[in-house]
N, CA, C and O of each residue as an XYZ file, in Angstrom:
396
protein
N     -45.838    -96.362    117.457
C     -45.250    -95.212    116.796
C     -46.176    -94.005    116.899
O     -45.720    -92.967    117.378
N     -47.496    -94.063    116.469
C     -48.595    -92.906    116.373
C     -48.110    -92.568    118.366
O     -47.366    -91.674    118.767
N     -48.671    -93.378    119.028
C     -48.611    -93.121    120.572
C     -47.312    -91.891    120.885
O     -47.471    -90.736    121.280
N     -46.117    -92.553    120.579
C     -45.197    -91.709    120.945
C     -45.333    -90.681    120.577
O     -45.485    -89.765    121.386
N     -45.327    -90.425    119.016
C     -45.529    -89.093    118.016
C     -46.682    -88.331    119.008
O     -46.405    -87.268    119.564
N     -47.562    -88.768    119.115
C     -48.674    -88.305    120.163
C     -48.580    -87.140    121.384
O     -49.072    -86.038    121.629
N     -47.441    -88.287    122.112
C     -47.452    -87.785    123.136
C     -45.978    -86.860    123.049
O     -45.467    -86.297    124.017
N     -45.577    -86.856    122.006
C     -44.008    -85.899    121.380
C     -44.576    -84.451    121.339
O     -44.077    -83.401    121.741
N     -46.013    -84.757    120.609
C     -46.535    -83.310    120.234
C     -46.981    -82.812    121.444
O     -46.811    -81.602    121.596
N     -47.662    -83.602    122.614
C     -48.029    -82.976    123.361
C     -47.337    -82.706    124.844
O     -47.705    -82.563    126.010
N     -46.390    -82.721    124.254
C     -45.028    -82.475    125.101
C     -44.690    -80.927    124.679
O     -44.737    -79.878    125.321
N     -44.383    -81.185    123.524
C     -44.227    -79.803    122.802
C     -44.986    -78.799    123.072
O     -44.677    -77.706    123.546
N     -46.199    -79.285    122.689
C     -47.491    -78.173    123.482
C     -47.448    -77.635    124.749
O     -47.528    -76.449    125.069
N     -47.290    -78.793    125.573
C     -47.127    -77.976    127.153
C     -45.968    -77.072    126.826
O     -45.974    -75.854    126.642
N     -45.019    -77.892    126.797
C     -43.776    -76.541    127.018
C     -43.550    -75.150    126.371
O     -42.789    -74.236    126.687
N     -44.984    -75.352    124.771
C     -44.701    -73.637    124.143
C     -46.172    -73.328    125.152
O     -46.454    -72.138    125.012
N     -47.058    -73.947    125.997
C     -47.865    -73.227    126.603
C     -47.180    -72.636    128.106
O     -47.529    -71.618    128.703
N     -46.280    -73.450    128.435
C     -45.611    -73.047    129.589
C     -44.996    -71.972    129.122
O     -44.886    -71.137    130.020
N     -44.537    -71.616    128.097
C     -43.397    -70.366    127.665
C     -44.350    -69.379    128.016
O     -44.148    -68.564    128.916
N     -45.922    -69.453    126.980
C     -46.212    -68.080    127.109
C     -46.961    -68.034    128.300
O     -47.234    -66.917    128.739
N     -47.407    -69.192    129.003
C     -47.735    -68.264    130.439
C     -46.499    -67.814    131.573
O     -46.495    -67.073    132.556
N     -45.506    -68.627    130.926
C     -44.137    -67.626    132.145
C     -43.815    -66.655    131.559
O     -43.357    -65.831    132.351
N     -43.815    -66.305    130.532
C     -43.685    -65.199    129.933
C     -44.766    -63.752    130.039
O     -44.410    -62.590    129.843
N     -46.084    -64.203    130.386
C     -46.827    -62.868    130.882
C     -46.507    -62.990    131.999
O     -46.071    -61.885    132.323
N     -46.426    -63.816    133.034
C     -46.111    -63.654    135.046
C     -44.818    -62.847    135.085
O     -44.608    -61.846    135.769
N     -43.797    -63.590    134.040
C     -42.685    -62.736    134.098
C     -42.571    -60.681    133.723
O     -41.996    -59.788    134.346
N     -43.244    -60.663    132.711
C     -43.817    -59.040    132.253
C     -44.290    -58.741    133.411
O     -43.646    -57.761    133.784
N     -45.136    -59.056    134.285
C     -45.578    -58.677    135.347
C     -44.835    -58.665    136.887
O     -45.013    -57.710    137.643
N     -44.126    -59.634    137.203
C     -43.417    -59.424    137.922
C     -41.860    -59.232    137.924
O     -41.007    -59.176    138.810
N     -41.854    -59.159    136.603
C     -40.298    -58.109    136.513
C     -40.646    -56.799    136.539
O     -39.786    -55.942    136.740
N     -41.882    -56.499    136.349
C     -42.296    -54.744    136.320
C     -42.385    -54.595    138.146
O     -42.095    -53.449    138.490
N     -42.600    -55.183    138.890
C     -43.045    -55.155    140.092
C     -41.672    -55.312    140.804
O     -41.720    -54.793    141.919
N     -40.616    -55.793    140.551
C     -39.756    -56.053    141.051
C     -38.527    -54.805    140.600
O     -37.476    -54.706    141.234
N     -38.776    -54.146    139.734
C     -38.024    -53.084    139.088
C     -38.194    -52.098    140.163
O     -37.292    -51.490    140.739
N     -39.845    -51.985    140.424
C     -40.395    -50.994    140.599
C     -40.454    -50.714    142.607
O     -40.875    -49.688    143.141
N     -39.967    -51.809    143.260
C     -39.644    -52.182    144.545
C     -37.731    -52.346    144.732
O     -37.094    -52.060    145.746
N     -37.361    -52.702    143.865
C     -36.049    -52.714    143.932
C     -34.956    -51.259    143.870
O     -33.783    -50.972    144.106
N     -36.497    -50.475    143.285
C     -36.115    -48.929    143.253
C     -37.095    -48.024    144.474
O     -37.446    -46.846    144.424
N     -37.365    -49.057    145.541
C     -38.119    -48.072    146.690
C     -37.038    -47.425    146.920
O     -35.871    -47.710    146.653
N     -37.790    -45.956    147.767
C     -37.180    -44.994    148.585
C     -36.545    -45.486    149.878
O     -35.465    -45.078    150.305
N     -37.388    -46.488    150.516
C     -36.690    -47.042    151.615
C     -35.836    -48.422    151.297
O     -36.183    -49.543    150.927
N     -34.602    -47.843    151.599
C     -33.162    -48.721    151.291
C     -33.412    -50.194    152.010
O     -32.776    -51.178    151.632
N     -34.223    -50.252    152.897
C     -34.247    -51.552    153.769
C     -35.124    -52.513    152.560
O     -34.780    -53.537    151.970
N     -36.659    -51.527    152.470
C     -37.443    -52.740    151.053
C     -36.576    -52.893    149.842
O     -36.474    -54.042    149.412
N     -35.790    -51.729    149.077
C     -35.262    -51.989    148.011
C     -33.974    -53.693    148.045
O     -33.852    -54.630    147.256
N     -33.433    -53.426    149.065
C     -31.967    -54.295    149.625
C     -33.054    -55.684    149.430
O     -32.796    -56.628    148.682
N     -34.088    -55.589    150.128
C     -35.357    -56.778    150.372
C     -35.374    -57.568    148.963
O     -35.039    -58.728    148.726
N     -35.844    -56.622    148.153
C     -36.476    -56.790    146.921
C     -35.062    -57.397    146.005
O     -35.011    -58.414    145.312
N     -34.144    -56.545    146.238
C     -33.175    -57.378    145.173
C     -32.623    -58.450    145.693
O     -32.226    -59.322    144.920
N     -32.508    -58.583    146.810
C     -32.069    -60.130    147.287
C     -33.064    -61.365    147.072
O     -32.735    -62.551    147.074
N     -34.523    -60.772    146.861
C     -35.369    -61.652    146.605
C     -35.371    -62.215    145.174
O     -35.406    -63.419    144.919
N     -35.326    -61.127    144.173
C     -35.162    -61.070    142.320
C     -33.685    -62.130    142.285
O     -33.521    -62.961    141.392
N     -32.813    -61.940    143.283
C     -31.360    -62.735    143.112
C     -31.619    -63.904    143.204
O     -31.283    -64.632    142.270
N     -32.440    -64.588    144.593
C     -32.762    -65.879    144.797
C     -33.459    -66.734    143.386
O     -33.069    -67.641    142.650
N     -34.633    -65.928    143.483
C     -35.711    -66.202    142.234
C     -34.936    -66.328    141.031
O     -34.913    -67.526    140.747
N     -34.315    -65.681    140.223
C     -33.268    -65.447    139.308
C     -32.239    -66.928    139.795
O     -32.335    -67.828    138.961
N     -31.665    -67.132    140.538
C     -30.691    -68.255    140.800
C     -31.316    -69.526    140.746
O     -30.820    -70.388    140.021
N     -32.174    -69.728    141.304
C     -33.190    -70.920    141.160
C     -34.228    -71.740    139.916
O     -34.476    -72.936    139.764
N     -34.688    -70.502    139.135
C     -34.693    -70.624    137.856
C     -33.130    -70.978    137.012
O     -33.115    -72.011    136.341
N     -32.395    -70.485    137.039
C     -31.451    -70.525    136.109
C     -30.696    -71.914    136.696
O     -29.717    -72.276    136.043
N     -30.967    -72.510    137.561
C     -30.372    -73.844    138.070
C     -30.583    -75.106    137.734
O     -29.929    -76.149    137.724
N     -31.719    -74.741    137.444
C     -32.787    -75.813    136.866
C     -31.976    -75.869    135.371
O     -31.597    -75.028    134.556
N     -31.923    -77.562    135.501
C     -31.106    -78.575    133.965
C     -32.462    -78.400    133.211
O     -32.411    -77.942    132.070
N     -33.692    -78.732    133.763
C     -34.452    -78.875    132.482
C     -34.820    -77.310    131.610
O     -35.288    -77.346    130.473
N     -34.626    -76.416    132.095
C     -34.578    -74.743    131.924
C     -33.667    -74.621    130.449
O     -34.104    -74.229    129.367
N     -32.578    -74.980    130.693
C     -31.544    -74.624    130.209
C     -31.731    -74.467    128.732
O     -31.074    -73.583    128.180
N     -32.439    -75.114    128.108
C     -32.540    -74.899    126.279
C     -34.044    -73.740    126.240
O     -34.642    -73.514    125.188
N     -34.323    -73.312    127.173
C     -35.281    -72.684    127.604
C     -34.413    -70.849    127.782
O     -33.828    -70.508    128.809
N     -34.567    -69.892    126.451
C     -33.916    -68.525    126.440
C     -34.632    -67.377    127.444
O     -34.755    -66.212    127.065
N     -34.993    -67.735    128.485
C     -35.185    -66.870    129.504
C     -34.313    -66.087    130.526
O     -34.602    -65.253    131.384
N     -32.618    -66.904    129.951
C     -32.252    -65.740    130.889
C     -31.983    -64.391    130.757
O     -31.589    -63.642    131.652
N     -32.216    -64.105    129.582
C     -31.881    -62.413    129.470
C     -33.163    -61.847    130.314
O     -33.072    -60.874    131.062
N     -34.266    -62.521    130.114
C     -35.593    -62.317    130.664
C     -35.457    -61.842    132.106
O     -35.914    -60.786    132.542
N     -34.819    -62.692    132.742
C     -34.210    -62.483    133.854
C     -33.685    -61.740    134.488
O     -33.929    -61.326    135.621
N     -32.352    -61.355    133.279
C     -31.376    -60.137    133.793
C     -31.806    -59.044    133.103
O     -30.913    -58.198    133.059
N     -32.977    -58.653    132.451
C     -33.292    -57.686    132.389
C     -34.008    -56.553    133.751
O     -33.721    -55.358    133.830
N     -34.970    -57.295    134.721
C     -34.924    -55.976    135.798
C     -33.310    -55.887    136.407
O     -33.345    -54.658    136.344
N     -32.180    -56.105    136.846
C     -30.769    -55.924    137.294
C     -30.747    -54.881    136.801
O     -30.956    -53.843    137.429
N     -30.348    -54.968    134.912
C     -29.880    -54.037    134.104
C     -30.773    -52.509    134.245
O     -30.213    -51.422    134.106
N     -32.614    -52.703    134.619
C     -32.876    -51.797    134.650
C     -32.800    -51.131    136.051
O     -32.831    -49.904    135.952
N     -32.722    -51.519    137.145
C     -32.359    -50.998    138.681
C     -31.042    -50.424    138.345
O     -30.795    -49.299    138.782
N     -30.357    -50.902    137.789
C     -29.000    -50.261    137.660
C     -28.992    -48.930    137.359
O     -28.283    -48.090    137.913
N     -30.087    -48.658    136.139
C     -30.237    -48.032    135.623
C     -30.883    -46.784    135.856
O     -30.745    -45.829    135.092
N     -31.667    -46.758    137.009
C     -32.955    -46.469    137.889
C     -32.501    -45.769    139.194
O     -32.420    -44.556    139.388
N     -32.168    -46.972    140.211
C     -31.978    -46.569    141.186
C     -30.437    -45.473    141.358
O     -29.339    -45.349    140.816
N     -31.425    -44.705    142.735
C     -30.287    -44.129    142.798
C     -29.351    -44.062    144.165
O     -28.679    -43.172    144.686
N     -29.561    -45.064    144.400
C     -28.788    -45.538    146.123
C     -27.734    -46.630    145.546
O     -27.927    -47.772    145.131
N     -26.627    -45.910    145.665
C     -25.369    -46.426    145.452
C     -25.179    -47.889    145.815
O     -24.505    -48.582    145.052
N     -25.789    -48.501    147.069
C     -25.829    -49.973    147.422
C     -26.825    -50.625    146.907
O     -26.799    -51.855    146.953
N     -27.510    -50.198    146.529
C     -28.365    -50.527    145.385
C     -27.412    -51.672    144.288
O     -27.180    -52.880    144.236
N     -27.037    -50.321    143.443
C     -26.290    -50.844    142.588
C     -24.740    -52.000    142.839
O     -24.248    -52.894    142.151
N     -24.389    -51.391    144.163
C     -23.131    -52.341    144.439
C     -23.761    -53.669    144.874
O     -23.119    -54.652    144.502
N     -25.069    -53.967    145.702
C     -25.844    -55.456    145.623
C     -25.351    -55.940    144.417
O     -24.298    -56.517    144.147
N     -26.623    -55.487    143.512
C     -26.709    -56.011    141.716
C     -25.032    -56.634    141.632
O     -24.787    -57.813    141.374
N     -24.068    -55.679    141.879
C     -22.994    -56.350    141.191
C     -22.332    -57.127    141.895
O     -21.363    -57.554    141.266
N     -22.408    -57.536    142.977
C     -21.770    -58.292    143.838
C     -22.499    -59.470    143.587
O     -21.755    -60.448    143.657
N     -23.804    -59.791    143.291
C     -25.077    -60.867    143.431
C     -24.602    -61.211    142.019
O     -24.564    -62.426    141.819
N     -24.273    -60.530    141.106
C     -23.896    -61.360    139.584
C     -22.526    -61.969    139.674
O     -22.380    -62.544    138.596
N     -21.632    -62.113    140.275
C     -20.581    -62.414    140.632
C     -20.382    -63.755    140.627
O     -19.300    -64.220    140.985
């Protein structure tokens, strides 16, 4: 009984230590990905959001993820490129890729 309880807690532990280190990589590379998804050149921006789409799809696929509230985390750079950029295919990507 102690064993399990044991290893219950330290289950728990990893996964609130996993939160907050995906949670600073994420601050950091959702700022980086905002900030490329809104280049001047349409070829890196198109780059960049097809890359945030993959990354974004692959996380959110994952069964063990799922009780895990990161996806707004997620769709927050979309919402802000939307918001940002100003190359019309820009924005028609974003909405075609949430589809």
């Amino acid at each position: 009984m102690c064993h399990a309880l044991f290893w219950g807690m330290v289950s728990h532990s990893s996964y609130l230590c996993f939160r907050l280190v995906w949670n600073r990589i994420w601050a950091v590379l959702s700022d980086f990905f905002v900030n490329v998804c809104c280049h001047q050149n349409l070829n890196i921006a198109i780059y960049a959001v097809d890359s945030l789409r993959q990354l974004a799809m692959k996380f959110l696929e994952r069964d063990e993820l799922a009780n895990y509230s990161f996806q707004n985390d997620f769709m927050k750079p979309f919402v802000i490129v939307m918001r940002q950029s100003k190359a019309v295919e820009i924005r028609e990507l974003i909405i075609r890729f949430e589809r």
